[in-house]
N, C-alpha and C positions, 0 to 999 in steps of 0.2 A: 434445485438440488436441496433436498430435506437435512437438519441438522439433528442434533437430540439437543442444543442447547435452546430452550423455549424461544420463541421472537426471532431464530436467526434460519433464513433460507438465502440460497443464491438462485437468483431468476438470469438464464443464459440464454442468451440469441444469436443464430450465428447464420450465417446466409452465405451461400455460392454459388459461381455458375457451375453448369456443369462438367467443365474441363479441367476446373477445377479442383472436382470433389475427384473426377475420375483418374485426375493425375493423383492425389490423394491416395487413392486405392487400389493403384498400378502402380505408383511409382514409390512405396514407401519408406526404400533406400534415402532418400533427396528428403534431407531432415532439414525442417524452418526453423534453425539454430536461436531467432529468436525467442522470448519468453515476457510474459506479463505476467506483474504481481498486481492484486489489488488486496487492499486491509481497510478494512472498517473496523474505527475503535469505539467501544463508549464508555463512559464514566470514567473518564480521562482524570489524573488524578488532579484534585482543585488545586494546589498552587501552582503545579505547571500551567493548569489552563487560565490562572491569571495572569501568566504573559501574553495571552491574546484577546487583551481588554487594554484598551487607550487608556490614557489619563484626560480628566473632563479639560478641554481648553488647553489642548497640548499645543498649536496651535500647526502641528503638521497636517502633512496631506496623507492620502491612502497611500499614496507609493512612500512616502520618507519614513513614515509609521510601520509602513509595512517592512523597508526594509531594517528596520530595528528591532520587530518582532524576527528576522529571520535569523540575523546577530543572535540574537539574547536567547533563543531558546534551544541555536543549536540545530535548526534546520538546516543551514549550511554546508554544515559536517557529514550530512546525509550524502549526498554526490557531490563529494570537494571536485571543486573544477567546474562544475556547470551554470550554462548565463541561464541567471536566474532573474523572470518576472513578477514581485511578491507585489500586493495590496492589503493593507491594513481596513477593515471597515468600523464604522462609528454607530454604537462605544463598542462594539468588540467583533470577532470574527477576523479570519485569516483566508486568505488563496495564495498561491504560490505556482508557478508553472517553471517547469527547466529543462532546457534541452541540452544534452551530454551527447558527443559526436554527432549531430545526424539526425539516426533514427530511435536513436536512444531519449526517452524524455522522462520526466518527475512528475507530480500534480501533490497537489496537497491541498485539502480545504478543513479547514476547523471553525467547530459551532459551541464556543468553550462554557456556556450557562450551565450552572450546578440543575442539577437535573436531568436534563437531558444533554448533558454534554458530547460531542462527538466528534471526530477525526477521519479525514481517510485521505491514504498515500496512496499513489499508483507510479509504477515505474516501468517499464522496459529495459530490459537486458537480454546479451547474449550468452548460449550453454557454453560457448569459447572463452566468456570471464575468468576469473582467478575465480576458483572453488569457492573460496571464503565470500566472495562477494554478497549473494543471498545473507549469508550470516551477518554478514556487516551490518548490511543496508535495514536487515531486522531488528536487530542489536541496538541500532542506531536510533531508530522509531521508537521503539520501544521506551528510550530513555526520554526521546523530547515529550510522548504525553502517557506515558504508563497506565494505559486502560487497565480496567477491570475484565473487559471482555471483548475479544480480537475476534476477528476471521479474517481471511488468506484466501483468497481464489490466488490459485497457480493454472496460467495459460500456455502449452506448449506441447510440441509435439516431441519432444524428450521427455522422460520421468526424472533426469537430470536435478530440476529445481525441486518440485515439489517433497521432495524425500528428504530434503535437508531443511526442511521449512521447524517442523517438528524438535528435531536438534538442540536448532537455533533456539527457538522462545522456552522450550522448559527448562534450562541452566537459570531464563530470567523471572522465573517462577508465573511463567505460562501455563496451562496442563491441557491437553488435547484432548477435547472430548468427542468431539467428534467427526468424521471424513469421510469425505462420499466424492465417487469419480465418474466420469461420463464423457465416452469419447464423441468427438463432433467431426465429420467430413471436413476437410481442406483448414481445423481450425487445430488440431489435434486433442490431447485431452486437458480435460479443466477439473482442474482437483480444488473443493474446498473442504476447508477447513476452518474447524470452529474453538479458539479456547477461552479458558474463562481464569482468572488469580486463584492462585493454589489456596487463597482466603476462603471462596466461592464454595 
């Protein structure tokens, strides 16, 4: 899925049987109320991404490190409530996995080097959420590492989420430049999207 912002595409793969696809396309009352967000950030702004840099001779492990990084920067506050698995790596770099009810989960991985700095959250939720939720949950990202330059695939077979994606990040001086949609059999549609710092 092509963007206008230079360097960014989404590459989507999605595979069924066929009872699947054809329930899909008979039956498309029987909404998969689920939804998946993924966000790729880069150029995360430098001093937040110096919270995910050890100190030389800390003399912690990846998990006690790790979860000090998830304390300190506020990753927590992203899905208050969920058991969370974080790892600190040496000297820097972050993972995080969480699972919230079930089938509800988090992921996070940061690669926080000036330069090529980068981040990216992925979460599941349901269209039955509190409306706000999306909002939050972006709101939220946004502050732990304030890229320069986002994208947003929205996975679902509601238009529910991805409509409010937009909303959310330009109040945080996000700007949308560009969106591209494409329905998939049994997966529904996957909308991404691309922005860049109203600096940009």
């Amino acid at each position: 899925m092509p963007s206008k912002v230079p360097s960014h595409s989404w590459h989507v793969f999605t595979a069924s049987n066929t009872n699947e696809a054809h329930m899909a396309l008979t039956h498309p009352h029987i909404p998969d109320v689920l939804y998946t967000l993924e966000i790729c950030m880069t150029e995360l702004d430098r001093v937040l991404a110096r919270k995910f840099f050890r100190r030389p001779n800390d003399n912690k492990t990846g998990d006690t490190a790790g979860k000090e990084m998830t304390e300190i920067t506020g990753i927590n506050d992203i899905n208050p409530g969920a058991l969370i698995c974080d790892f600190a790596f040496d000297p820097c770099g972050y993972s995080m996995n969480g699972i919230i009810d079930g089938d509800r989960y988090s992921t996070i991985h940061v690669t926080p080097e000036d330069g090529f700095s980068y981040a990216s959250f992925e979460c599941v939720g349901s269209i039955y959420d509190d409306h706000d939720d999306v909002a939050n949950v972006l709101k939220k990202v946004v502050q732990v590492f304030r890229p320069a330059t986002m994208s947003v695939s929205t996975t679902c077979a509601s238009h529910e989420v991805w409509t409010r994606v937009a909303s959310a990040l330009e109040p945080l001086g996000l700007k949308c430049r560009s969106c591209a949609m494409d329905e998939f059999p049994a997966a529904g549609s996957v909308v991404f999207q691309a922005f860049t710092a109203r600096r940009k």
